[in-house]
Backbone as CSV, one residue per row, in Angstrom:
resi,resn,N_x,N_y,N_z,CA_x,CA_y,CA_z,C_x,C_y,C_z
1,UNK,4.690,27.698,-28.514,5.214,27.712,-27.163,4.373,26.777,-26.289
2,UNK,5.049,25.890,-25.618,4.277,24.442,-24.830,3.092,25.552,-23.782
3,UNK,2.500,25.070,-23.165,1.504,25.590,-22.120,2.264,25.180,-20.897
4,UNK,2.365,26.082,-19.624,2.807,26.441,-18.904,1.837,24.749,-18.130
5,UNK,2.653,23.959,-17.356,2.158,23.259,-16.562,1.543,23.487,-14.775
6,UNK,0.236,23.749,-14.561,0.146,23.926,-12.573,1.271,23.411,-11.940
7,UNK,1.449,24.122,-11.457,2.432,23.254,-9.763,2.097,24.074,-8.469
8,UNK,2.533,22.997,-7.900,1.971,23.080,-6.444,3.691,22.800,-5.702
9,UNK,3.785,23.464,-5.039,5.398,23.713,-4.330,6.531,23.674,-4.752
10,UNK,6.743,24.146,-6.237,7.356,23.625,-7.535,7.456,22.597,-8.109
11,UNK,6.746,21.745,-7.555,6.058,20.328,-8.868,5.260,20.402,-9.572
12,UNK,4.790,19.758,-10.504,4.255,19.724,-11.441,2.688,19.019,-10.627
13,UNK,1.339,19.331,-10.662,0.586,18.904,-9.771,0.245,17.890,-9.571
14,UNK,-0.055,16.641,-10.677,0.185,15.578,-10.750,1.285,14.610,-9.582
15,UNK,2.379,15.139,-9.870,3.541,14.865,-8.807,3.664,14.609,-7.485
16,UNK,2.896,16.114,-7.253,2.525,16.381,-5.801,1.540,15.419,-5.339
17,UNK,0.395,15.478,-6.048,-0.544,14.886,-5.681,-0.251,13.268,-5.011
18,UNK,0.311,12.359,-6.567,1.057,11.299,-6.102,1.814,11.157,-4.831
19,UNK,2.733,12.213,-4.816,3.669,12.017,-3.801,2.756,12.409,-2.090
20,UNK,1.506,13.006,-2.164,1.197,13.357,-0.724,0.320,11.773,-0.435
21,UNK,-0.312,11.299,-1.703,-1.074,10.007,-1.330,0.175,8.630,-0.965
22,UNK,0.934,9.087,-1.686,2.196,7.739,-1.445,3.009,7.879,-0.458
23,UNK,3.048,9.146,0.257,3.187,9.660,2.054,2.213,9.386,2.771
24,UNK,1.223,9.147,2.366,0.192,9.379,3.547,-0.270,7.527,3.790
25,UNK,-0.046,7.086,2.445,-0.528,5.372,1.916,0.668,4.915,3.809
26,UNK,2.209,5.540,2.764,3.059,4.760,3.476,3.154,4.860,5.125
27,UNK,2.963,6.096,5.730,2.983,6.796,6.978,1.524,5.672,7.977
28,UNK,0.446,5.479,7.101,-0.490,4.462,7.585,-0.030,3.040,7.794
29,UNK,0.267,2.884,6.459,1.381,1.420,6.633,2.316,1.319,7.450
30,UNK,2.767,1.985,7.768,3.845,1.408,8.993,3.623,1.846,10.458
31,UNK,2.166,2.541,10.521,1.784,2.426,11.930,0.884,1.392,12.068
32,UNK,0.293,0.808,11.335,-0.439,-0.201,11.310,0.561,-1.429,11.339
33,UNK,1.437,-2.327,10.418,2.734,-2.661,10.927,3.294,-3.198,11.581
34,UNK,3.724,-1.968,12.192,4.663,-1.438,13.394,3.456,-2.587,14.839
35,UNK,2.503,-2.230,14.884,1.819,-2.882,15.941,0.634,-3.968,15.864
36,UNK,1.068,-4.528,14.422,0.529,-5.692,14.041,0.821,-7.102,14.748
37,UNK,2.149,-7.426,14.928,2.530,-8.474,15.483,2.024,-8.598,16.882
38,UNK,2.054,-6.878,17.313,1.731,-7.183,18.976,0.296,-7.792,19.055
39,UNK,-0.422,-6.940,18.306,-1.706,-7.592,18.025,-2.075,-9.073,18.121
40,UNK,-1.609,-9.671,16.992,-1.725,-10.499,16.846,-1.693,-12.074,17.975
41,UNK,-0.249,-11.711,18.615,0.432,-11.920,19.985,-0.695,-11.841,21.335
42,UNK,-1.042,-10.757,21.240,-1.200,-10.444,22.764,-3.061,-10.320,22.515
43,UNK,-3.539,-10.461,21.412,-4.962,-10.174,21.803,-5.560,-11.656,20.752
44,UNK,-4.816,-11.953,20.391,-5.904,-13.067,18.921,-4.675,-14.134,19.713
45,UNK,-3.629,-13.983,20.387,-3.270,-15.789,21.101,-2.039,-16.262,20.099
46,UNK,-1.978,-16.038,19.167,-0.937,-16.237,18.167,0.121,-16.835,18.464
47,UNK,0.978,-17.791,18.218,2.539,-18.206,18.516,3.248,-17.208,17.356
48,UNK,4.339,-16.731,18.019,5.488,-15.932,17.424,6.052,-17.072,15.601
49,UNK,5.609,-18.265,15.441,5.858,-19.046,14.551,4.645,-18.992,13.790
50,UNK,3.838,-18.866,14.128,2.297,-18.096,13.019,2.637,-17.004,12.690
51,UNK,2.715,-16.433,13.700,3.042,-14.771,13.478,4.169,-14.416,11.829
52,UNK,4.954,-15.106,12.091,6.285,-15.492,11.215,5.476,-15.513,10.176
53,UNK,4.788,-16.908,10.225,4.316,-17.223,8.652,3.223,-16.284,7.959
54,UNK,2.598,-15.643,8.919,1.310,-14.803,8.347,2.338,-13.717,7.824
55,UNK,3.317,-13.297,8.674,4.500,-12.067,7.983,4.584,-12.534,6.195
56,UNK,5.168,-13.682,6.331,6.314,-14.361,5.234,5.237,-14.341,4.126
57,UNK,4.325,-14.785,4.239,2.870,-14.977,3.319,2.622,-13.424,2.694
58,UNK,2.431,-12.507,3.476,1.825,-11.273,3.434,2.943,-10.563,2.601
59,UNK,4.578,-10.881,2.830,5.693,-9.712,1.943,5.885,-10.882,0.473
60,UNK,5.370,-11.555,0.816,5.344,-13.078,-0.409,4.273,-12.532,-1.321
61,UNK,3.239,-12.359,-0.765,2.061,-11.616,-1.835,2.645,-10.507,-2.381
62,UNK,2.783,-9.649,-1.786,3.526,-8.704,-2.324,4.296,-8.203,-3.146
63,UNK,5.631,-9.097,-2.979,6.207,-9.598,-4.023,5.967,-9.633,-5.213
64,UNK,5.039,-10.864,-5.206,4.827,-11.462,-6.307,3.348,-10.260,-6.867
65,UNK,2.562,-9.827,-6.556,1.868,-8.633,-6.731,2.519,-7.409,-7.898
66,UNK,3.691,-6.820,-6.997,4.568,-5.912,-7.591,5.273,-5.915,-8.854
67,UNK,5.669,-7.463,-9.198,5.777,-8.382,-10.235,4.843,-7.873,-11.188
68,UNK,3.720,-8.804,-10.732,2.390,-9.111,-11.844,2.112,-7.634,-12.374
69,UNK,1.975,-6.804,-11.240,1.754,-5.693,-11.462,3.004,-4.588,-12.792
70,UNK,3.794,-4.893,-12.631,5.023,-4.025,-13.001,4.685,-5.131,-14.856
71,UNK,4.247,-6.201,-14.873,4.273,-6.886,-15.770,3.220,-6.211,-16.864
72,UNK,2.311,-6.527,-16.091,0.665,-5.793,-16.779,1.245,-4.077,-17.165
73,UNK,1.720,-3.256,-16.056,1.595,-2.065,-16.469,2.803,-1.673,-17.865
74,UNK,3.615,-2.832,-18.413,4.614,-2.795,-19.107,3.745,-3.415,-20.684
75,UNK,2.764,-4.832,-20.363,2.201,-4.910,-21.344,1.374,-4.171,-22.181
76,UNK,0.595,-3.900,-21.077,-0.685,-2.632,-21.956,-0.299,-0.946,-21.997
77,UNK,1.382,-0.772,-21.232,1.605,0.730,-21.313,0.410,1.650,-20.981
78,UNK,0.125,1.334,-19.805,-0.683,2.698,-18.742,-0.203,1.910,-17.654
79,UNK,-0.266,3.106,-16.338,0.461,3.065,-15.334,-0.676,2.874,-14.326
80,UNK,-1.814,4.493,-14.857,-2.775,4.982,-13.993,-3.570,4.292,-13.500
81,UNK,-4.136,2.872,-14.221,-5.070,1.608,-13.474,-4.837,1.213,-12.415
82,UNK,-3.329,0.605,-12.503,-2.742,-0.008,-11.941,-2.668,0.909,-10.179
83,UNK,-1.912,2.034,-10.703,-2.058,2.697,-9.513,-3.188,3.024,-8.140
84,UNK,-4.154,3.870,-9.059,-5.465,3.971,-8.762,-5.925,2.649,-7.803
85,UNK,-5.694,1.338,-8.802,-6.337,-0.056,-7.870,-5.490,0.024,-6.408
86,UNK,-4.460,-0.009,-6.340,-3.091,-0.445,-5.742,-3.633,0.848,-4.539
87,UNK,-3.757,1.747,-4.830,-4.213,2.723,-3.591,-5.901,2.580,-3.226
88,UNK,-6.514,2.196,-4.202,-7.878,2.257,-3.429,-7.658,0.978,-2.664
89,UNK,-7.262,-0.075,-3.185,-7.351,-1.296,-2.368,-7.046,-1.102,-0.412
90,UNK,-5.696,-0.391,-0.966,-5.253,-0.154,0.610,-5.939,0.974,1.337
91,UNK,-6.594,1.533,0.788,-7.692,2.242,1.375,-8.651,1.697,2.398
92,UNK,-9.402,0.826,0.969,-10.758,0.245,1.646,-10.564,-1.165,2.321
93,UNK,-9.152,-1.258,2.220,-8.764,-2.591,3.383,-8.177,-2.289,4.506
94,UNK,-7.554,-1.327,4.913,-6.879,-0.985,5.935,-7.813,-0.679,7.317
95,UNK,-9.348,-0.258,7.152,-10.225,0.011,7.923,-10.782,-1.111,8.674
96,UNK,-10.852,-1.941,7.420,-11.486,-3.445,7.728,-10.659,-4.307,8.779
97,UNK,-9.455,-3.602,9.051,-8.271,-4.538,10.335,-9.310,-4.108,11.766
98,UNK,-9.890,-3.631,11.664,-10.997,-3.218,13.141,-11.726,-5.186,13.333
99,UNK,-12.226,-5.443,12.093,-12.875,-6.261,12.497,-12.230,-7.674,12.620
100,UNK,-11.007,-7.690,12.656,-10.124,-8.670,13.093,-10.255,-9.313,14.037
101,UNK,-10.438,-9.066,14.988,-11.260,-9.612,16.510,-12.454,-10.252,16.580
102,UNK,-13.417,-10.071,15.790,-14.787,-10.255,15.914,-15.133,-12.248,15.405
């Protein structure tokens, strides 16, 4: 008889876990975002045509990131590296937008 798996709000805990960091990743990301452009605009001087390109550059990395990424995690079959990097990164970079000004 298999062993009974933890869950946490009827998921499986693993699940949960994922799913509160990939709420909480995304909920940061789009308040940060959301008032990036103004930023950029109204305190660093920016033309709305920089602004553009620093956008276009930034969902361009991305892109192509999600790619590389989805590539690697298909070659070597593990997921968990990949992940793990992909959230610490936006962790320990998202703080560092303070010193944008300086």
């Amino acid at each position: 008889m298999p062993e009974e798996t933890k869950k946490i709000a009827g998921v499986e805990r693993n699940i949960f876990w994922m799913g509160l960091v990939s709420f909480l990743t995304d909920v940061s990301s789009e308040m940060i975002f959301t008032v990036l452009p103004l930023f950029m605009s109204n305190f660093l001087g920016l033309s709305k045509s920089v602004i553009g390109l620093i956008e276009g550059i930034a969902e361009s990395t991305s892109s192509f990131l999600k790619l590389l990424s989805g590539w690697l995690s298909d070659k070597f079959d593990t997921r968990k590296p990949l992940v793990v990097a992909g959230y610490s990164f936006s962790t320990v970079v998202k703080p560092l937008l303070v010193l944008a000004d300086s």
